[in-house]
C-alpha positions as CSV (number, residue, x, y, z in Angstrom):
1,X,79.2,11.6,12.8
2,X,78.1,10.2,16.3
3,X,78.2,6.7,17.3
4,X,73.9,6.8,17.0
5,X,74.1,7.8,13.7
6,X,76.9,5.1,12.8
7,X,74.9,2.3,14.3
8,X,71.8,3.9,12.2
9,X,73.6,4.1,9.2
10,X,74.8,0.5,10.2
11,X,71.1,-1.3,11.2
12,X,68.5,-0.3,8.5
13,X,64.7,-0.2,9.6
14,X,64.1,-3.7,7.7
15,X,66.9,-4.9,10.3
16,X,65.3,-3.2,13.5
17,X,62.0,-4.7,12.5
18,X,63.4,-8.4,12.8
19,X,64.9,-7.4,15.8
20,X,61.5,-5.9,17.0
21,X,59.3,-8.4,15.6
22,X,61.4,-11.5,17.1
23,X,61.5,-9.5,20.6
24,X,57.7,-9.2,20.6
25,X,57.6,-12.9,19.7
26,X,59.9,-14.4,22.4
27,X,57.9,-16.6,24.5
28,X,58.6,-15.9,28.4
29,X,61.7,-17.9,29.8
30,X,64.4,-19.0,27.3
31,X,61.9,-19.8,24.0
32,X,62.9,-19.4,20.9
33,X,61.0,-18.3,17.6
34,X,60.4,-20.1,14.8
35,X,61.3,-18.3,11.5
36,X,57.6,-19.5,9.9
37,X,56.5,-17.0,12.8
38,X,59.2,-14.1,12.4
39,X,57.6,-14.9,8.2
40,X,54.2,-14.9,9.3
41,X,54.2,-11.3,11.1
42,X,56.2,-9.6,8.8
43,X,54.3,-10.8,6.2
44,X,57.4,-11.9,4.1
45,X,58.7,-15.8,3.5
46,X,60.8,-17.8,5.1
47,X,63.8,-17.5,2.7
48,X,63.9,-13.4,3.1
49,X,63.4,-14.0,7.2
50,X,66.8,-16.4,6.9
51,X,69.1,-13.9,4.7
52,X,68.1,-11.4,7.0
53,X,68.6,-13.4,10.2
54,X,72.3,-14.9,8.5
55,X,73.3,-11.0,8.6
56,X,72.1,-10.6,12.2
57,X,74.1,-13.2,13.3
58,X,77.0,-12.1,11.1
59,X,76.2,-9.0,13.2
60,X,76.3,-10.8,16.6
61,X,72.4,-9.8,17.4
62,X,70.8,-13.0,17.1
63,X,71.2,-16.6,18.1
64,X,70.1,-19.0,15.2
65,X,71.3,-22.2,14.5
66,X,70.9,-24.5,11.7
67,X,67.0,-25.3,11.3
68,X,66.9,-24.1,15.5
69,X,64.9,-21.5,16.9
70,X,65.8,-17.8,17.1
71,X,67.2,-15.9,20.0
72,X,68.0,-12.5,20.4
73,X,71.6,-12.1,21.9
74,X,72.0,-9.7,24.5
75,X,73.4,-6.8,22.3
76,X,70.3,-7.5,20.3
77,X,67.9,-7.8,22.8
78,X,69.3,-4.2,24.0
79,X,69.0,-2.8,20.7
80,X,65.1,-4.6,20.3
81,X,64.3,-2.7,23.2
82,X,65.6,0.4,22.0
83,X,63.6,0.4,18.5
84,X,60.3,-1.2,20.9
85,X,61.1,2.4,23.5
86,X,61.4,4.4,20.4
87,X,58.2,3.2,18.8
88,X,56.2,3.2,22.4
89,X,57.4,7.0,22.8
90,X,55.9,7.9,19.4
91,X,52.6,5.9,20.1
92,X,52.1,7.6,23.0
93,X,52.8,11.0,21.9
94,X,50.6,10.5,18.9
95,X,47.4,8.9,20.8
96,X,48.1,10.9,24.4
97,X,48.8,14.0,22.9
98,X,47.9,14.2,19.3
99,X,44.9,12.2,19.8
100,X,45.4,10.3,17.0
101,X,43.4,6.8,16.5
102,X,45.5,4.0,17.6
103,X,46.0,2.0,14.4
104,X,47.4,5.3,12.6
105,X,49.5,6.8,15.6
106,X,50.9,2.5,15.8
107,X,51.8,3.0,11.6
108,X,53.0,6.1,12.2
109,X,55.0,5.1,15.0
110,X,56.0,2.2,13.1
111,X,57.6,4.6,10.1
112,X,59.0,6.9,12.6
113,X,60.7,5.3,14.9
114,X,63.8,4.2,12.4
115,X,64.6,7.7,11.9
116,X,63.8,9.7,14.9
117,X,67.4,10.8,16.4
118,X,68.3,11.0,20.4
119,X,67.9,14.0,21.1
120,X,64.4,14.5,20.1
121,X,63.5,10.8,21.1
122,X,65.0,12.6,24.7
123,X,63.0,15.1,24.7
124,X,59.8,13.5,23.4
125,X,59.7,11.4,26.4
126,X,60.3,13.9,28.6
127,X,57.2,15.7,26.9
128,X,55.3,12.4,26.8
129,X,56.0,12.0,30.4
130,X,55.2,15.4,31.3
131,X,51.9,15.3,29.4
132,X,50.9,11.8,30.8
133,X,51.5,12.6,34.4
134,X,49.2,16.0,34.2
135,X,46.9,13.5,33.0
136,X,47.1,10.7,35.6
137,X,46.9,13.1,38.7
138,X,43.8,14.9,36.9
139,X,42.1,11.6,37.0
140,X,43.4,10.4,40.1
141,X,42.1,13.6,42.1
142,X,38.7,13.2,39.7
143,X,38.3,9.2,40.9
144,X,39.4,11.0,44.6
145,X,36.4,12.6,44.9
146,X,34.3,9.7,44.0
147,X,36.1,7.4,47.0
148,X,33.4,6.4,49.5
149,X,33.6,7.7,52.9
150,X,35.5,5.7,54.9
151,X,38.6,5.8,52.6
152,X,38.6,9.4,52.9
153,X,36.7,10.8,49.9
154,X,33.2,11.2,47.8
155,X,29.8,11.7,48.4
156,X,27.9,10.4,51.5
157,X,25.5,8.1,50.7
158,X,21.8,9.3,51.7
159,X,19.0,7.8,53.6
């Protein structure tokens, strides 16, 4: 078994969404969340939110004392952004590629994104990015050809 699967095995996806949810939360600078918020988007109460954040600081990936605000530390602000990459990669396959509507490729995403190992998360992006960029230069040349004149591009305008 491979260290990934050992630190899935070790995080479950009710973990990786407190680490998510608290990461999306964090005001800019050094902010803290409250737990009534971490409650309030999960949709759970406050007494679940602190057992759960009393094993992520057991765990080392959060900073919470007594009645403070939360912090991720940085191991868990590097695994946060992990699980957030994961779930972005997934959205964006399923709406980019898929075409999927937004609010079921973001569930989807949501479900997937605990389970989805390396290597295909790898080679997703790669495909994502592939996809994306075939896109962005089909538009680019389309908006091109619709520059006016004197940058180069488009139609001239008539008299």
């Amino acid at each position: 078994m491979g260290a990934w699967e050992q630190e899935l095995k070790h995080l479950s996806p009710n973990m990786e969404m407190y680490l998510k949810t608290i990461l999306s939360l964090e005001p800019a600078g050094d902010g803290g969340v409250r737990v009534s918020e971490i409650a309030k988007s999960l949709h759970v109460t406050k007494p679940s939110v602190s057992e759960a954040l009393r094993w992520l600081r057991t765990e080392g990936l959060v900073v919470h004392p007594a009645y403070g605000e939360v912090r991720l530390s940085a191991r868990g602000r590097r695994k946060a952004e992990e699980i957030l990459h994961r779930f972005e990669v997934l959205r964006q396959f399923f709406v980019d590629v898929l075409h999927v509507d937004q609010r079921t490729a973001e569930r989807d995403a949501c479900e997937i994104e605990h389970v989805v190992g390396p290597v295909t998360l790898k080679r997703l992006t790669a495909y994502v990015e592939k996809a994306t960029r075939g896109r962005t230069r089909a538009k680019r040349s389309r908006l091109g050809s619709l520059e006016s004149p004197a940058r180069g591009g488009g139609r001239r305008p008539t008299k």
